[in-house]
C-alpha positions in Angstrom: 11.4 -38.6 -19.7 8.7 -36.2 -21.3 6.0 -38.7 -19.9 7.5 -38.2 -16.8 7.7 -34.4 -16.6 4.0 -34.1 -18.1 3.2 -36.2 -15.1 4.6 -34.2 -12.5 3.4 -31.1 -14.1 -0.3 -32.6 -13.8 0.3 -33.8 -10.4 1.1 -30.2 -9.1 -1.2 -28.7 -11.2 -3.8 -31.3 -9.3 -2.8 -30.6 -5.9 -2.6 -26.6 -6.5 -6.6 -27.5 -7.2 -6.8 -29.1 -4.6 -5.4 -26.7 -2.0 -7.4 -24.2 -3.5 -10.5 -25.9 -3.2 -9.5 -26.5 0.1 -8.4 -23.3 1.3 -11.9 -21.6 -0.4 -14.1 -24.2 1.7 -12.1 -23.3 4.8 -12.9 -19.9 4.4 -16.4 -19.8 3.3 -17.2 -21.5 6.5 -14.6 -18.8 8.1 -17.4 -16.3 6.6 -20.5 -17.9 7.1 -19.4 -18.2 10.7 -18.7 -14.4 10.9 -22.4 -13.4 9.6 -23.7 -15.4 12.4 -22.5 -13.1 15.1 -22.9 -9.3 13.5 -26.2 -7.2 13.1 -25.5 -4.4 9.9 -27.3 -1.3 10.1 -28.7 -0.5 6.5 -30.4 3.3 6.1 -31.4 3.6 2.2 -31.8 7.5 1.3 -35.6 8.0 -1.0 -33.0 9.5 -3.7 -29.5 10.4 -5.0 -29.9 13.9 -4.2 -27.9 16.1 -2.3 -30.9 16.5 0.3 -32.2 13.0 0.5 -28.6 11.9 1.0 -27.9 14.5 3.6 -31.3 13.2 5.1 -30.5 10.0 5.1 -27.3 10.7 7.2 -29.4 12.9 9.6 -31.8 9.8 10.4 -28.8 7.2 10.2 -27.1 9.3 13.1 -30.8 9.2 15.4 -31.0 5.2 14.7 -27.7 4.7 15.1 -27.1 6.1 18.8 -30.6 4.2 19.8 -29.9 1.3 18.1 -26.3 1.5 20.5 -28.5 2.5 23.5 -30.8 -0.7 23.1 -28.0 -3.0 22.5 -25.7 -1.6 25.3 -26.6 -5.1 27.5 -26.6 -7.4 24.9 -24.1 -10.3 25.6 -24.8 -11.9 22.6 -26.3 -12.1 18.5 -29.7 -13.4 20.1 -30.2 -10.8 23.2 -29.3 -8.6 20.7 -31.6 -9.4 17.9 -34.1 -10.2 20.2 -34.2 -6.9 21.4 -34.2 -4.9 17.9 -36.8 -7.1 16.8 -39.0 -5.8 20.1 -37.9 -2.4 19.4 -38.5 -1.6 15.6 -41.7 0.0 16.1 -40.5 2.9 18.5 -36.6 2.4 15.9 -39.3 3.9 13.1 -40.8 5.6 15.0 -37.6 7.7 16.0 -36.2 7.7 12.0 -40.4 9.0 10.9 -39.5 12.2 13.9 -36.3 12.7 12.3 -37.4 13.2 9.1 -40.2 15.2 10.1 -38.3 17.6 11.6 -35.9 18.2 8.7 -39.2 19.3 7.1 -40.0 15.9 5.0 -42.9 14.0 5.0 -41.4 10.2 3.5 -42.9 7.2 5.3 -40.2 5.2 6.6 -40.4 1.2 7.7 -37.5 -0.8 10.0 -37.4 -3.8 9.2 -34.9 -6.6 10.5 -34.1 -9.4 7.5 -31.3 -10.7 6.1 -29.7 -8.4 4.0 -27.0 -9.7 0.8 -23.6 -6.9 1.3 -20.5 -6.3 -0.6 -17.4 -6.2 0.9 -16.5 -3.2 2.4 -13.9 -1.4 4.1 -14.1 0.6 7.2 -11.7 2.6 9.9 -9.5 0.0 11.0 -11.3 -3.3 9.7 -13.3 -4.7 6.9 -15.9 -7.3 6.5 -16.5 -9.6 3.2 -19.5 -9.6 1.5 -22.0 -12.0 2.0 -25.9 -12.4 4.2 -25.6 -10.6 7.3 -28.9 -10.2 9.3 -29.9 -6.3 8.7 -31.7 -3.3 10.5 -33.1 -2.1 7.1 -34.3 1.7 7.7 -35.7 2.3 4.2 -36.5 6.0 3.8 -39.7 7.1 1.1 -39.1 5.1 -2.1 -35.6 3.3 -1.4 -33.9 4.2 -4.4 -30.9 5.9 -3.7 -27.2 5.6 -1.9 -27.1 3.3 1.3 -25.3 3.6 4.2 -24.4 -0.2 6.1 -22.4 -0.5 9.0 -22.2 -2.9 12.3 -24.8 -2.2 15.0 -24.0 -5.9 16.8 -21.4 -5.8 18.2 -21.2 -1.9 18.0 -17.9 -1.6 15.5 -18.8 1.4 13.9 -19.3 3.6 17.3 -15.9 2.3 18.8 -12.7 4.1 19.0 -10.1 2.0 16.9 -8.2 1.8 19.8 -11.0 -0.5 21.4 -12.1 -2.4 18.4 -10.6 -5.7 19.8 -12.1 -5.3 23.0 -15.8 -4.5 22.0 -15.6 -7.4 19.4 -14.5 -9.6 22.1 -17.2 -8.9 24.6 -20.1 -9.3 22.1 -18.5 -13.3 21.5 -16.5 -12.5 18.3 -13.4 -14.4 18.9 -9.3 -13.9 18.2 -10.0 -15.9 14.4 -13.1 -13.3 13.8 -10.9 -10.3 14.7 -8.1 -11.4 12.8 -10.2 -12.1 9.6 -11.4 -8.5 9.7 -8.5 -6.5 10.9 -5.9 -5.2 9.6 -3.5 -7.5 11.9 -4.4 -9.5 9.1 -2.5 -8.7 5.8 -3.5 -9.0 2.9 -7.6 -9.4 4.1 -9.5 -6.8 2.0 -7.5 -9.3 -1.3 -8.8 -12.3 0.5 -12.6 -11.4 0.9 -12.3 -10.4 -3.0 -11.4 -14.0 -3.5 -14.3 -15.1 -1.1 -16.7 -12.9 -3.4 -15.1 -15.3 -6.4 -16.1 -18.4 -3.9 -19.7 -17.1 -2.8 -20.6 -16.7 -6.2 -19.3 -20.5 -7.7 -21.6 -21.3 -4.3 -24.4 -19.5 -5.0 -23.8 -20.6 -8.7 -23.7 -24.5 -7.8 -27.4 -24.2 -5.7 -28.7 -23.3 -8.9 -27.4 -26.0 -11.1 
C-alpha cells in the first residue's frame, strides 16, 4: 500500500514536470514570437544627474515623434525597420540638434541592434523581457538611466483606448495582444516566470 502511494505521488510529481516543461516551451516560443514583430526605442542619458536625465527626456521626446512620423506607413516589422535603418543618420542628426540647443555639446550615435530588456510595465500593457530589435540613441558616455519603449508598432504614442487597434494594424495578432494586456490576468506574474525560463535557456546554450 505504501509502494503504491509513493508511486502515485511520483507519477504526479512527474507529470506536474512535465506540464511545466511544457507550458514554459509554449511560452518561450509565445515570446520569441512577440520580439519578432516590435521595434523598442532605447535613449540612454550620459549620466544620473538631474540635467542629463531631464536631457535625455528632451531628445527622447524629438526622436520619438520622428521616429512615429517615419513609421506612420509601415504595414509591417520589415517596412518598418527598413526604414529606420535608412533614416538613422538624419534620427542623430535630429537627437545632436536637440542637445545642442539645450546648451550641450555630447556626441550622440543611433544605432539599430538588438537590444537584451527587462520586463516592463507600461499604461495599459506590458512586455516580458527578452531581445527585441532596438533604436539605441546613446547620449555622450551612456552611463546613466534609460528610457525603452515601443516605436513598431507605435504603443507608447497610442491612446489606451486604441491600443488594440494600432497593434492590430502593424500585424500583432489577438494571441500577441492578449499576452501583453491586461485582458490577460495574471501576465506581468507570467513574464516573471518567462525571465526564470529565458535564463535556464540562455543557461543550457552555454553548457
Amino acid at each position: 500500500m505504501k509502494t503504491n502511494k509513493l508511486r502515485c505521488a511520483e507519477l504526479a510529481l512527474l507529470m506536474a514536470v512535465a506540464v511545466t516543461v511544457l507550458w514554459g516551451a509554449w511560452s518561450l516560443q509565445e515570446q520569441d514570437v512577440l520580439e519578432r514583430k516590435m521595434i523598442r526605442l532605447h535613449v540612454i542619458a550620459h549620466s544620473d544627474t538631474a540635467e542629463d536625465q531631464a536631457l535625455k527626456l528632451q531628445v527622447r521626446d524629438k526622436v520619438l515623434a520622428q521616429a512615429t512620423a517615419i513609421l506612420e506607413e509601415s504595414g509591417d516589422i520589415a517596412q518598418a525597420e527598413k526604414l529606420l535603418q535608412h533614416a538613422l543618420p538624419q534620427i542623430e542628426e535630429t537627437a545632436r540638434q536637440e542637445i545642442a540647443a539645450q546648451g550641450y555639446a555630447y556626441c550622440v550615435s543611433a544605432r539599430l541592434e538588438q537590444t537584451e530588456f527587462p520586463t516592463k510595465e507600461y499604461d495599459g500593457f506590458a512586455l516580458p523581457g527578452g531581445e527585441y530589435l532596438a533604436l539605441r540613441i546613446i547620449i555622450g558616455d551612456g552611463a546613466g538611466q534609460n528610457w525603452w519603449c515601443v516605436v513598431f508598432p507605435p504603443l507608447c504614442t497610442a491612446a489606451a483606448t486604441d491600443l488594440e487597434e494600432t497593434a492590430i494594424a502593424t500585424g500583432l495578432g489577438e494571441d500577441d495582444i492578449s499576452l501583453i494586456t491586461e485582458e490577460n490576468q495574471g501576465y506581468v506574474l507570467k513574464f516573471r516566470s518567462l525571465e526564470l525560463w529565458e535564463s535556464l535557456r540562455q543557461w543550457l546554450k552555454k553548457h
